[in-house]
C-alpha positions as CSV (number, residue, x, y, z in Angstrom):
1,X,-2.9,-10.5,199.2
2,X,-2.9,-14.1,198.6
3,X,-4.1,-15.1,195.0
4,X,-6.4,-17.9,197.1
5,X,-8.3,-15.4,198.5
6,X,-9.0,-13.2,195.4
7,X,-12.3,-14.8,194.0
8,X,-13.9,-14.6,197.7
9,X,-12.8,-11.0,197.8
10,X,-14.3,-10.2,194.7
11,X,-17.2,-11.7,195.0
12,X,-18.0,-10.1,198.6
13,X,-19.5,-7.5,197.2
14,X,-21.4,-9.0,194.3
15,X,-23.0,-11.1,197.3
16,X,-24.6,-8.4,199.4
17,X,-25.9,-7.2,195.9
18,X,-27.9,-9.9,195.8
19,X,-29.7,-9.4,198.9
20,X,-31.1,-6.2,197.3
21,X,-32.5,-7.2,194.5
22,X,-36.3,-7.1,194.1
23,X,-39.0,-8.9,191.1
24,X,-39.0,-5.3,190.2
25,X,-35.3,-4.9,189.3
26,X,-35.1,-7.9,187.2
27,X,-36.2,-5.7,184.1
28,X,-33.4,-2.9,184.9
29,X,-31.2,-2.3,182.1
30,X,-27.5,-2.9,183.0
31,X,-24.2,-0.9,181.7
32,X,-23.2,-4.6,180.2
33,X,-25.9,-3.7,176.7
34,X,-26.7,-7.4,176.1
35,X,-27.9,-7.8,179.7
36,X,-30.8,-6.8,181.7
37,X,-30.2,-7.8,185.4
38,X,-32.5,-11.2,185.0
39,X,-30.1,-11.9,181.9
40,X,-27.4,-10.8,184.1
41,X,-28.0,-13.1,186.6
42,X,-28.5,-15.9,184.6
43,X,-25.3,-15.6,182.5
44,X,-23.7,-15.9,186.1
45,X,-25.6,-19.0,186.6
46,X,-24.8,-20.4,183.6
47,X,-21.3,-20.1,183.4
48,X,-20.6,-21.0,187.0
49,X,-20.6,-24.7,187.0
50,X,-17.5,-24.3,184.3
51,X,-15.9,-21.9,186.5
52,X,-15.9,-24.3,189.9
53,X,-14.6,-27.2,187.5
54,X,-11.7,-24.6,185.8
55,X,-10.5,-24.4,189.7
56,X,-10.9,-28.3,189.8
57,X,-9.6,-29.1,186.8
58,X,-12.6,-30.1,185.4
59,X,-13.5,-29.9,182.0
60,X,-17.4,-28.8,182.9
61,X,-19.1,-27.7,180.0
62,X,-21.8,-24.8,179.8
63,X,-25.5,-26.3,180.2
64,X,-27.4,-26.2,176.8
65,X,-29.3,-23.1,176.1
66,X,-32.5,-24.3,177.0
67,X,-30.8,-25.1,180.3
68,X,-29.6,-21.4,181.3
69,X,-30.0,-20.0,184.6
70,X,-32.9,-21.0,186.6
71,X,-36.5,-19.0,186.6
72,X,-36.0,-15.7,188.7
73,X,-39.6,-15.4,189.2
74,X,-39.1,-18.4,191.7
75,X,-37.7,-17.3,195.3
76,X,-34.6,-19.4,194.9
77,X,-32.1,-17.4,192.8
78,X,-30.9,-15.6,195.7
79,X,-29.4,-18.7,197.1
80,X,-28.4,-20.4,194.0
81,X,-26.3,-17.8,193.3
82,X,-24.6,-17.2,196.8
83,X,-24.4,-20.8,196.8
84,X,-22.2,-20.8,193.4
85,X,-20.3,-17.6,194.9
86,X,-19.3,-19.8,197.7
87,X,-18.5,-23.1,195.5
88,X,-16.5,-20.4,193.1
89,X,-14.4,-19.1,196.4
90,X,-14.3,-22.5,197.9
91,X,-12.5,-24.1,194.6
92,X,-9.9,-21.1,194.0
93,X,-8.8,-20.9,197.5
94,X,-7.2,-24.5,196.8
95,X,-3.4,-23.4,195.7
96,X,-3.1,-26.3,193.0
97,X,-5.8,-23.8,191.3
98,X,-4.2,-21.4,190.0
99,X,-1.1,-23.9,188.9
100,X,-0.7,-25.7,185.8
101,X,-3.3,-25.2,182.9
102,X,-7.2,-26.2,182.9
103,X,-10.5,-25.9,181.0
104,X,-13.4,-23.2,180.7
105,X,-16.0,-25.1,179.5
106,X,-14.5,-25.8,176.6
107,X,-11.6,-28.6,175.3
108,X,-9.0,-25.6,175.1
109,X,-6.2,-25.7,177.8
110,X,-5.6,-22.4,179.0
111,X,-3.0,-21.5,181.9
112,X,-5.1,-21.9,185.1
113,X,-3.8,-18.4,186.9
114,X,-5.1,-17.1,183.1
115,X,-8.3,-18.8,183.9
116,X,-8.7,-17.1,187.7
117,X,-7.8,-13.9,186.6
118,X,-10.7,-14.1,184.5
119,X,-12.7,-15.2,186.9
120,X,-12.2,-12.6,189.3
121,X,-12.6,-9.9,186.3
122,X,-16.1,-11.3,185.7
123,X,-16.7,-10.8,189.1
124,X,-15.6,-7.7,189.6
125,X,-16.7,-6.2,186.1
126,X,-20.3,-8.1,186.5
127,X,-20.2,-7.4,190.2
128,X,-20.3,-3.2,188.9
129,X,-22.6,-3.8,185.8
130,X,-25.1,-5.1,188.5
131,X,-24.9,-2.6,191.3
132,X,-24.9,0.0,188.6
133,X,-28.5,-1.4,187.7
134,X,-29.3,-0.8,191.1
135,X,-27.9,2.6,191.7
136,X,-25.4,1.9,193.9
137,X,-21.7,1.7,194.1
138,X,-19.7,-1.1,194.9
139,X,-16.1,-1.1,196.6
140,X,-13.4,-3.6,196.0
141,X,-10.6,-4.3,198.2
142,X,-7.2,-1.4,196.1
143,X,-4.9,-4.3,195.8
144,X,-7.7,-6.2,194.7
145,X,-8.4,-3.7,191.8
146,X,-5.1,-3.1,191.0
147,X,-4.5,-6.9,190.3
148,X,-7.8,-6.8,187.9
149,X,-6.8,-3.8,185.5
150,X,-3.2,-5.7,185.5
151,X,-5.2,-8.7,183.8
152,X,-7.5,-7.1,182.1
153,X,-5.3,-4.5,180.6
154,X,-3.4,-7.9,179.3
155,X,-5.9,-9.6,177.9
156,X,-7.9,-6.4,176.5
157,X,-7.0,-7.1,172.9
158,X,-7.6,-10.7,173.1
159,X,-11.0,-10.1,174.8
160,X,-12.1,-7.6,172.2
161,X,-11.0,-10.1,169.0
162,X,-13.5,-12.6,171.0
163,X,-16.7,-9.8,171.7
164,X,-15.9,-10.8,175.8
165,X,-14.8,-6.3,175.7
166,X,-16.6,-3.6,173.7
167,X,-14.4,-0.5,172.0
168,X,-12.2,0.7,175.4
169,X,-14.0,3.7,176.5
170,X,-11.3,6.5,177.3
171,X,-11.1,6.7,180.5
172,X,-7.9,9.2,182.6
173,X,-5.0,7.6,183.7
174,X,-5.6,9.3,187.0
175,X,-8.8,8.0,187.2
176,X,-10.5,5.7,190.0
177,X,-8.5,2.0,189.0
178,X,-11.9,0.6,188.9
179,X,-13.0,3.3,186.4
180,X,-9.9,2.3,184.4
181,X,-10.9,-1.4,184.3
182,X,-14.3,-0.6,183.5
183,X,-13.0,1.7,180.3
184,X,-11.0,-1.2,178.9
185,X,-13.8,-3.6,179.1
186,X,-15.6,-0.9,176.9
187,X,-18.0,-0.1,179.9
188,X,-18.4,3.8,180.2
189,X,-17.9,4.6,183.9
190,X,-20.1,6.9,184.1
191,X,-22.7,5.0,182.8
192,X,-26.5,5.3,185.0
């Protein structure tokens, strides 16, 4: 699999998600404990913009606080958010990308394949804590997975000294690879 096509792939099937979500979900509790699925969705919306300019290597800093998200009681968070999924995929399909270093809203330089392999691990991780919310199950592509527990398990300790993880959650080695990403972001698999 080409690394250009891993943010589309993972964002597939955080994309259909959206389709299903209803008003009544918004208040659902998600396996990610500072979210409910409106906060959820919002904390996608707000950290998009810096995410497009990471692949452009663009310095695009978070909107203020007061700025956050849009209002999900309004019918137009559906396509605000497939439109940023498809602005996300758009910018990390370009190969210059994922070369050199870049910027995640912030002034810190960070290597830029560093930078999309986070991306894709919000995604992915996000992508779950959502259609957990909704009691279903997502699938991601095996290499796909495989490639995100390689990063994640990377970056774990790094992640946890900056609150991004919770405590891993113990989770087989024979386990599901998803489940195993899920444990070292300190999400409990099982979680409903």
């Amino acid at each position: 699999m080409s690394e250009t096509e891993r943010v589309a792939l993972a964002a597939t099937p955080l994309s259909k998600l959206l389709r299903t979500i209803e008003p009544a979900h918004l208040a659902a509790s998600t396996p990610c404990a500072e979210f409910d699925v409106r906060a959820l969705l919002n904390h996608l919306l707000y950290w998009g913009p810096s995410l497009v300019g990471a692949a452009r290597k663009e310095a695009v800093p978070p909107p203020a606080p007061t700025e956050s998200g849009i209002d999900l009681t309004a019918g137009d968070w559906p396509a605000a958010l497939d439109t940023h999924l498809d602005e996300l995929a758009t910018a990390w399909r370009n190969p210059a990308a994922w070369q050199g270093t870049t910027h995640m809203g912030g002034p810190t330089e960070l290597p830029a394949a560093l930078v999309g392999g986070m991306v894709i691990g919000e995604l992915v991780v996000h992508g779950w804590d959502l259609a957990r919310a909704l009691d279903t199950t997502p699938t991601w592509d095996d290499d796909l997975l495989r490639y995100v527990h390689d990063e994640t398990a990377a970056t774990a300790d790094q992640g946890r000294q900056l609150g991004i993880y919770g405590p891993e959650v113990p989770v087989p080695p024979t386990a599901p690879l998803l489940d195993r990403i899920l444990g070292i972001t300190g999400r409990d698999p099982a979680w409903s």
